[in-house]
N, C-alpha and C positions, 0 to 999 in steps of 0.2 A: 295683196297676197293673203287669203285665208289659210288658216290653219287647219290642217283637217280633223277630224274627231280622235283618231288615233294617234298624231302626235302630241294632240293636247293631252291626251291620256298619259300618253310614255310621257312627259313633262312632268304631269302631277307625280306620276311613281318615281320619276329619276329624284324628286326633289322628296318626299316623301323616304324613298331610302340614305338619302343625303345627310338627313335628321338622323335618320336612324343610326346611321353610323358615327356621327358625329357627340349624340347621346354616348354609344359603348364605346370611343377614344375619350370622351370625359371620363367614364365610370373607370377605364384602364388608367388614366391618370391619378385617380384617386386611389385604386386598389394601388397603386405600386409607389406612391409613396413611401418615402424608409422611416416615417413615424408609423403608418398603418403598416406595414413590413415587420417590423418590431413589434409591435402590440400584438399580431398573429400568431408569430411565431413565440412569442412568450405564452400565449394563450395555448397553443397546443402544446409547450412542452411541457404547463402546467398540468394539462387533462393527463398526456404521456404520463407522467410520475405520479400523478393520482390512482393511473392504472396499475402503474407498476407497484405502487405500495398496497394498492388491494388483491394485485395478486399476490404478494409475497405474506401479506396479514393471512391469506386464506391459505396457504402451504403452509402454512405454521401451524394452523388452524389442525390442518389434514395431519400432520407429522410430527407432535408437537416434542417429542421423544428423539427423532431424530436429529430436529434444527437443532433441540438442545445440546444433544451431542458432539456436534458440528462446533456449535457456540465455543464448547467447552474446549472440545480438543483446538480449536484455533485460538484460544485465551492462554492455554498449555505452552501450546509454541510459542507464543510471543514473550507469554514472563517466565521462560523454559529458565535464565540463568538466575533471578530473584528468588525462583523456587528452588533452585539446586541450591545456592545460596542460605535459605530459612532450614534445609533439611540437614544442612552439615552445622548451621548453629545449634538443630535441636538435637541432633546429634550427639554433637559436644558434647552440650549442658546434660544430658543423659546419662552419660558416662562417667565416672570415677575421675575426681582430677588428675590422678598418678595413670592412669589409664589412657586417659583423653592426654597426655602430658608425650608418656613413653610413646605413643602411636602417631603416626600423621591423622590428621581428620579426613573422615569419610568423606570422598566423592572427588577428593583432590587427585589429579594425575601423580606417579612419583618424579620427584626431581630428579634430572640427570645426576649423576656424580660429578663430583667438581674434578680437573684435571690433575692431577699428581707433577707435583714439581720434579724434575731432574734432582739427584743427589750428587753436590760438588766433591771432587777428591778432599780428604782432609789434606791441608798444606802442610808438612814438615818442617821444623830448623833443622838443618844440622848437626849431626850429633845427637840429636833427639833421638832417633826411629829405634835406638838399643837401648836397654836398659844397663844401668852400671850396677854391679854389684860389688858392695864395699864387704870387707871384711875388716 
């Protein structure tokens, strides 16, 4: 039984694509690897944050007035009670000691009042509650 010209052709192509596939299930075994997995993606999320740090160098760049701003008012808030804190010491020291003494310090809320104790009956003896008058 000879083979006829075109199955010997579809033979050479079946085995010819055979490779071929067999080549890109190697290269897929390689790309998905979780050591080449991890190296990738550490690699791009290095480029990511290199991009993200040249864009944010270059808004600085554009704005440099505003960031500072920003900077500032978010520095404010965070040591908002260290600086309440420094303003009522220099405060103080500002001020008269008799001054600074008689006064509560600037920036303090007022203390409640402290509660008032009930007043107990005086107790009596006896004979007490009149006075005697002697002659």
């Amino acid at each position: 039984m000879r083979e006829t010209a075109k199955v010997v052709a579809a033979r050479i192509e079946v085995a010819k694509r055979r490779a071929a596939l067999i080549d890109v299930v190697r290269e897929l075994q390689v790309r998905l690897q979780p050591a080449t997995l991890a190296t990738e993606a550490w690699e791009k999320a290095k480029n990511k944050g290199a991009d993200l740090a040249e864009g944010a160098v270059d808004a600085v760049k554009a704005r440099p007035v505003a960031v500072g701003g920003i900077a500032a008012a978010v520095a404010m808030f965070l040591a908002r009670e260290p600086i309440k804190d420094a303003a009522v010491k220099f405060y103080d020291a500002m001020t008269s000691r008799d001054a600074a003494k008689s006064r509560r310090p600037a920036l303090n809320p007022p203390q409640p009042p402290k509660p008032r104790r009930a007043k107990r009956p005086r107790q009596t003896t006896p004979g007490t509650d009149k006075m005697e008058i002697k002659q």
